[in-house]
matplotlib code that plots the C-alpha trace (Angstrom):
import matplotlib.pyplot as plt

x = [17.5, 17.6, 20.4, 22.4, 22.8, 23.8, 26.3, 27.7, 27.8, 30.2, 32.4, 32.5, 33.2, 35.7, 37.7, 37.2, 39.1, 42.4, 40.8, 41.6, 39.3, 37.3, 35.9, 39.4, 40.0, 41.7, 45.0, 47.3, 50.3, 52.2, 54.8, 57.6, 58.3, 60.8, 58.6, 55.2, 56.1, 54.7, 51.1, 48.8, 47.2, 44.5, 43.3, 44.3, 47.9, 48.1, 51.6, 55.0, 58.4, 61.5, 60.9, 57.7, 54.3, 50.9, 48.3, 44.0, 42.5, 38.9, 37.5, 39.5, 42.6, 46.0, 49.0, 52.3, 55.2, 58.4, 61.3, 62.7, 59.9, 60.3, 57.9, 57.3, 55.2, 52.0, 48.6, 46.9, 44.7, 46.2, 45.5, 45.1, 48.3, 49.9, 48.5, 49.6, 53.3, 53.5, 52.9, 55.1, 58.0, 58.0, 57.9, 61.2, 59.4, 61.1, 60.2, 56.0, 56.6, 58.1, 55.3, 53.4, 54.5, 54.7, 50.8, 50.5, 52.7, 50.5, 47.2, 48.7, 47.3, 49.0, 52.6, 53.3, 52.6, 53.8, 57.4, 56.7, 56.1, 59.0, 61.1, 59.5, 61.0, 64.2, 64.6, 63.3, 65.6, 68.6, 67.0, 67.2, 70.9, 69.5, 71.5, 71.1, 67.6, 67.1, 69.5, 67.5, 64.3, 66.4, 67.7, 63.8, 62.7, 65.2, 64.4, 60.6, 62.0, 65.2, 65.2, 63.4, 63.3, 63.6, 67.4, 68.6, 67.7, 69.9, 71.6, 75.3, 78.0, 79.4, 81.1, 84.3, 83.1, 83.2, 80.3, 78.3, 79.7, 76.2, 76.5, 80.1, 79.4, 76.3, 77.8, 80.3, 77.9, 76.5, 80.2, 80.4, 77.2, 77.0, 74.5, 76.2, 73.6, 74.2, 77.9, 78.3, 76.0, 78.8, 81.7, 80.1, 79.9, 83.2, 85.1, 86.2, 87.4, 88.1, 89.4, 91.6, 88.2, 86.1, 88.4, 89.0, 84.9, 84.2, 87.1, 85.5, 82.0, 82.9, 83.2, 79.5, 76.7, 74.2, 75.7, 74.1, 76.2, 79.1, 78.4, 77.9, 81.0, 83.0, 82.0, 82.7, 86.4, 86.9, 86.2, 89.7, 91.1, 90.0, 93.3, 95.1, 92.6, 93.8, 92.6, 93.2, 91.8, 88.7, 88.2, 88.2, 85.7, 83.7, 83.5, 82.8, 80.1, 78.7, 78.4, 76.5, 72.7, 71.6, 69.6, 72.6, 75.1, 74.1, 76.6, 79.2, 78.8, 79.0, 82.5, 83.8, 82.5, 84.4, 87.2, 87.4, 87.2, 90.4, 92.4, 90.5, 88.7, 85.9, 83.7, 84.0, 83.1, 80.1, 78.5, 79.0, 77.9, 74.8, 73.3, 72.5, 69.8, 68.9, 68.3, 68.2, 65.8, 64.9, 68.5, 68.2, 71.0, 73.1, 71.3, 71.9, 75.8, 75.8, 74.2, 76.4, 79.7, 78.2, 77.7, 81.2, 82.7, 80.6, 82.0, 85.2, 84.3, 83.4, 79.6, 78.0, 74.2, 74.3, 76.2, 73.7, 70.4, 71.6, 72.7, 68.7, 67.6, 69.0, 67.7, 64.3, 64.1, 66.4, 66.6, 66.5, 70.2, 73.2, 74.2, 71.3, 72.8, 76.1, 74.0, 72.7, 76.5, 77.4, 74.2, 75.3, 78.7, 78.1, 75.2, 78.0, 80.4, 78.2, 77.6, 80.9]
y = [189.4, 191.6, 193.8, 190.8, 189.3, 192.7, 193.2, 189.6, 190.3, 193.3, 191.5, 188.6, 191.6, 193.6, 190.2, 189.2, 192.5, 192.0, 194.8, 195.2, 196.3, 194.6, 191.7, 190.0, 187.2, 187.3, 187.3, 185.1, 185.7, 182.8, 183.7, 181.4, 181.7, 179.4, 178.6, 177.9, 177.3, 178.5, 181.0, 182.3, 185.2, 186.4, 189.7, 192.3, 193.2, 196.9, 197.1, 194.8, 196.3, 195.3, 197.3, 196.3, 194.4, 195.6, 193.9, 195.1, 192.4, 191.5, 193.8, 196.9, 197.1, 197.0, 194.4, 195.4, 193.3, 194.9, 193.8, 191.1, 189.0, 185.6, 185.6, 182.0, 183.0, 185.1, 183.5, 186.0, 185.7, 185.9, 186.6, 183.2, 185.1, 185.0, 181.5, 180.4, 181.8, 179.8, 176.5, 177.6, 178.6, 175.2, 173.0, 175.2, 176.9, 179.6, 182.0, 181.4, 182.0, 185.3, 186.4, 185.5, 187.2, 190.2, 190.1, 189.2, 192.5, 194.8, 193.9, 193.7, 197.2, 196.1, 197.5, 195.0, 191.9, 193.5, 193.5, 189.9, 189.2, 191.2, 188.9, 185.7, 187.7, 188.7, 184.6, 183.7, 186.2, 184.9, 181.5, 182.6, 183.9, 187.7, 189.1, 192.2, 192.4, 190.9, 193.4, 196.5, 194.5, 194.5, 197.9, 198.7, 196.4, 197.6, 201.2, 200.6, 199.4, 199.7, 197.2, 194.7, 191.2, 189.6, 190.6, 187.2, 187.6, 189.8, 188.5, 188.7, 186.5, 183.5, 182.2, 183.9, 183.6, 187.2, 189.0, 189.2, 193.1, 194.7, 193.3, 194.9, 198.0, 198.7, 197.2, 199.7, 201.8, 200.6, 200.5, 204.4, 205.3, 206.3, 203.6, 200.9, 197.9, 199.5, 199.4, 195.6, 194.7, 196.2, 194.8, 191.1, 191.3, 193.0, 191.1, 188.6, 191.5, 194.5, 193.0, 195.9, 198.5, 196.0, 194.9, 198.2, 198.5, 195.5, 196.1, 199.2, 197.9, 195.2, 197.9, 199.2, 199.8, 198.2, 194.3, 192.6, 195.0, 194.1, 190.6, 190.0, 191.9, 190.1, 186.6, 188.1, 188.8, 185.4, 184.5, 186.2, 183.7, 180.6, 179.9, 180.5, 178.7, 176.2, 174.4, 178.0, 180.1, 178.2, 178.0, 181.6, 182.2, 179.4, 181.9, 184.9, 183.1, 182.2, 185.6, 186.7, 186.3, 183.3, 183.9, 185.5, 182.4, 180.7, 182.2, 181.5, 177.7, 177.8, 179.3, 177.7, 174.3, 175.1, 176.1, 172.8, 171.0, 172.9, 171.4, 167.8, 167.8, 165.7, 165.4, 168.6, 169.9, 167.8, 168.7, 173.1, 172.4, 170.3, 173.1, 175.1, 172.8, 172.1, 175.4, 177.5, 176.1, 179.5, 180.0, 177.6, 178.5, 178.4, 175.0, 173.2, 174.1, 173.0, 169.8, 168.8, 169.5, 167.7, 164.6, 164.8, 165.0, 162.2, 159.8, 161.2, 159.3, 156.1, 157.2, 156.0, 156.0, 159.5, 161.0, 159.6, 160.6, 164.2, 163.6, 162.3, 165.1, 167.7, 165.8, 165.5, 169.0, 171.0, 170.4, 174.4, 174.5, 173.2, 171.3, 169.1, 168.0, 167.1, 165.0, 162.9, 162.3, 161.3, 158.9, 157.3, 156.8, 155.1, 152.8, 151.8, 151.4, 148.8, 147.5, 146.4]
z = [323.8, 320.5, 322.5, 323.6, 320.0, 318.7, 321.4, 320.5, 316.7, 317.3, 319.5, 317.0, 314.0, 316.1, 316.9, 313.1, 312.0, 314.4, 316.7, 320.3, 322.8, 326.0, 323.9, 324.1, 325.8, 329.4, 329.3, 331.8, 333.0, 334.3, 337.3, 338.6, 342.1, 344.2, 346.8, 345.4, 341.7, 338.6, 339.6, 337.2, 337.3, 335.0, 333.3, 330.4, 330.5, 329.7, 329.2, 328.9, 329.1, 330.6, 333.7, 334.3, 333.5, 334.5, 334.4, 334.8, 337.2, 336.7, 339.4, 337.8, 340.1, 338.6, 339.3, 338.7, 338.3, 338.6, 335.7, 337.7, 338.2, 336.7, 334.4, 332.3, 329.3, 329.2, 327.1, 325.1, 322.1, 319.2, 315.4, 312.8, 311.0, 314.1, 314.8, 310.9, 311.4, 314.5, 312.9, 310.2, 312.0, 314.3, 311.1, 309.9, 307.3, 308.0, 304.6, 305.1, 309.3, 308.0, 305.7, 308.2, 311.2, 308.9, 308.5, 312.0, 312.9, 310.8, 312.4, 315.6, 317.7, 321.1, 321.8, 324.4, 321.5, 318.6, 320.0, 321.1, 317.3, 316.7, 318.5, 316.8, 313.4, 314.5, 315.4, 311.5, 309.9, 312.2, 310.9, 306.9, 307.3, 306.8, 309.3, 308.5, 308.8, 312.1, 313.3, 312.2, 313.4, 316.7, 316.9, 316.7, 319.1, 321.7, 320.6, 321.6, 324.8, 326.2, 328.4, 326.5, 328.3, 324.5, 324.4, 324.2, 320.4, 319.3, 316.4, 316.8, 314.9, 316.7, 313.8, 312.0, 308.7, 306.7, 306.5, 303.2, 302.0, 302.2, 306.1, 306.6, 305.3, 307.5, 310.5, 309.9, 310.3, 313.5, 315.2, 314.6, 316.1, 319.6, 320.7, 322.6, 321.1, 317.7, 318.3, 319.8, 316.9, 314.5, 316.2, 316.2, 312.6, 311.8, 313.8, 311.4, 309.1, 310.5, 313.5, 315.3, 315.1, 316.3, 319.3, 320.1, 320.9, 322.1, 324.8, 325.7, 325.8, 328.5, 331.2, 330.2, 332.5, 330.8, 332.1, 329.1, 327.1, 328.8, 329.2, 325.4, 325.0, 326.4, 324.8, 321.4, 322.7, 323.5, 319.6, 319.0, 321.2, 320.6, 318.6, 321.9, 324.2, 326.8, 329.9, 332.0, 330.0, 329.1, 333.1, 333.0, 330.7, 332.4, 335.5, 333.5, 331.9, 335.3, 336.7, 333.4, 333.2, 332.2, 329.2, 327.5, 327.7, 324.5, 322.8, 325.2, 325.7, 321.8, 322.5, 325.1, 323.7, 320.6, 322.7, 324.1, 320.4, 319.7, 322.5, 322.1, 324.8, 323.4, 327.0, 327.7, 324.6, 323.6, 327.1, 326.6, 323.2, 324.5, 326.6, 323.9, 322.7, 326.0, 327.2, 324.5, 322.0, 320.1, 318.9, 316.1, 314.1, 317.1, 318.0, 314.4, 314.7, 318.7, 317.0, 314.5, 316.4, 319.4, 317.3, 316.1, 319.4, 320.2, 317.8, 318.9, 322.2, 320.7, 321.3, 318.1, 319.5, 321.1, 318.2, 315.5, 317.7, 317.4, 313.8, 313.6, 315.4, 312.9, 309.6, 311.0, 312.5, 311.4, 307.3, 306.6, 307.7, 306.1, 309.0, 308.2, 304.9, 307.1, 309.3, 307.0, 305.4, 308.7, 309.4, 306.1, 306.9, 310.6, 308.8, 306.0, 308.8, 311.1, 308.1, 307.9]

ax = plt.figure().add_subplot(projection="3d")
ax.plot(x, y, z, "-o")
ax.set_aspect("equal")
plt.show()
């Protein structure tokens, strides 16, 4: 009895002090599969990367999962500073989520989670505007692994508007190196000012090996012709999109939806614009702009109800972001307007 309750007591101190060893909780890792659905299966992963997952069952043999397994989520246990950032980050406190996180990362011992965390920051500094940050925090992430199945974070521009100048001149930087992330990262940001340097890349990067790369690359061309976009050429890109993975097409629907504002086509707008808070909840900055344009597009179409729910949707959850602050004008102005 005495050994039992000593045994217990160091579990319970080992778990107090963020340690990891064969007190933790099981792990589960959730599958999707087209036939039979989403399976769990249960035990301690030993490593995550984006070439494979492996995971200790409970009689000692090892499952692997190779890198393009569908894999939904995995349940771990977690730290309470990991557990305190979450609830943070999902009521937009964006600043405490990242303080958080931060603590969270440092008494973190497991690769395979601190690179989840990673992620979770890379999303708040995208969140705070601190661009440059999240894309250090990414260059380390995809460092760690290059393969990394939390790609879809990387925090490129979708927007034209200049680059704070402590931005440009690192993402200067990053276009000269000789690492095609660091380079597409450099060219997303420099696009809207050094425009010829950062073409000249990004045309180059299409052809790469690596098709997220390429994919990516070729989304942030279509940013230099959205001033030229027609009903043609927004088909095109359309396809393109398609043929892409679909956990990197945020951006692009965010592109071709505000290809399709240009040439007032309201419909077809609000509906690319529309998957990106459908499908791609993480990207919140992304999500906030889809939002507000979406609701403008709406009242474009005489589509009062559906254009203020969003416009509700962005002053309730989203209030961190300046598009919030737009929202509410434009709740004000349809109330003043039934009104009348």
């Amino acid at each position: 009895m005495i050994a039992r309750l000593l045994i217990s007591l160091i579990c319970v101190a080992i778990l107090s002090a963020g340690l990891v060893d064969s007190c933790h909780a099981q792990d589960t890792v959730y599958v999707s599969s087209g036939e039979t659905g989403v399976i769990g299966y249960s035990g301690e992963v030993v490593s995550y990367t984006g070439e494979r997952l492996v995971l200790k069952l409970s009689n000692g043999t090892e499952r692997t999962f190779p890198g393009n397994t569908n894999i939904v989520r995995i349940d771990t246990q977690h730290t309470a500073e990991f557990r305190e950032a979450q609830v943070h980050y999902d009521s937009g406190e964006y600043e405490q989520a990242l303080e958080s996180y931060e603590r969270a990362l440092q008494k973190e011992s497991r690769a395979w989670v601190q690179r989840m965390i990673l992620e979770q920051i890379i999303y708040c500094e995208q969140s705070l505007d601190h661009w440059e940050s999240a894309a250090r925090r990414f260059l380390i992430l995809v460092s760690s692994d290059p393969k990394t199945p939390y790609f879809p974070c990387i925090p490129l521009a979708w927007v034209s508007d200049p680059p704070l100048a402590s931005l440009e001149r690192q993402a200067r930087t990053w276009l000269e190196s000789q690492q095609p992330v660091s380079q597409l990262l450099g060219a997303s940001h420099l696009l809207a000012t050094q425009r010829a340097d950062a073409e000249r890349v990004l045309s180059d990067l299409r052809f790469h090996a690596d098709q997220r790369v390429a994919a990516l690359a070729r989304m942030q061309l279509w940013r230099t012709d959205l001033h030229r976009a027609d009903v043609s050429r927004i088909a095109g890109w359309e396809k393109d999109l398609e043929r892409s993975s679909h956990v990197l097409r945020a951006g692009g629907y965010f592109l071709i939806g505000s290809a399709n504002v240009q040439i007032r086509r309201a419909e077809a707008a609000a509906l690319s614009l529309m998957r990106v808070p459908i499908h791609y909840p993480r990207q919140r900055r992304l999500v906030a702009r889809c939002l507000i344009e979406s609701g403008r597009q709406l009242e474009v179409l005489g589509q009062t109800g559906e254009a203020t729910r969003l416009y509700q949707e962005l002053v309730d959850q989203f209030a961190a972001f300046p598009e919030s602050a737009e929202a509410r004008s434009r709740l004000d102005k349809l109330a003043a307007g039934q009104e009348n």
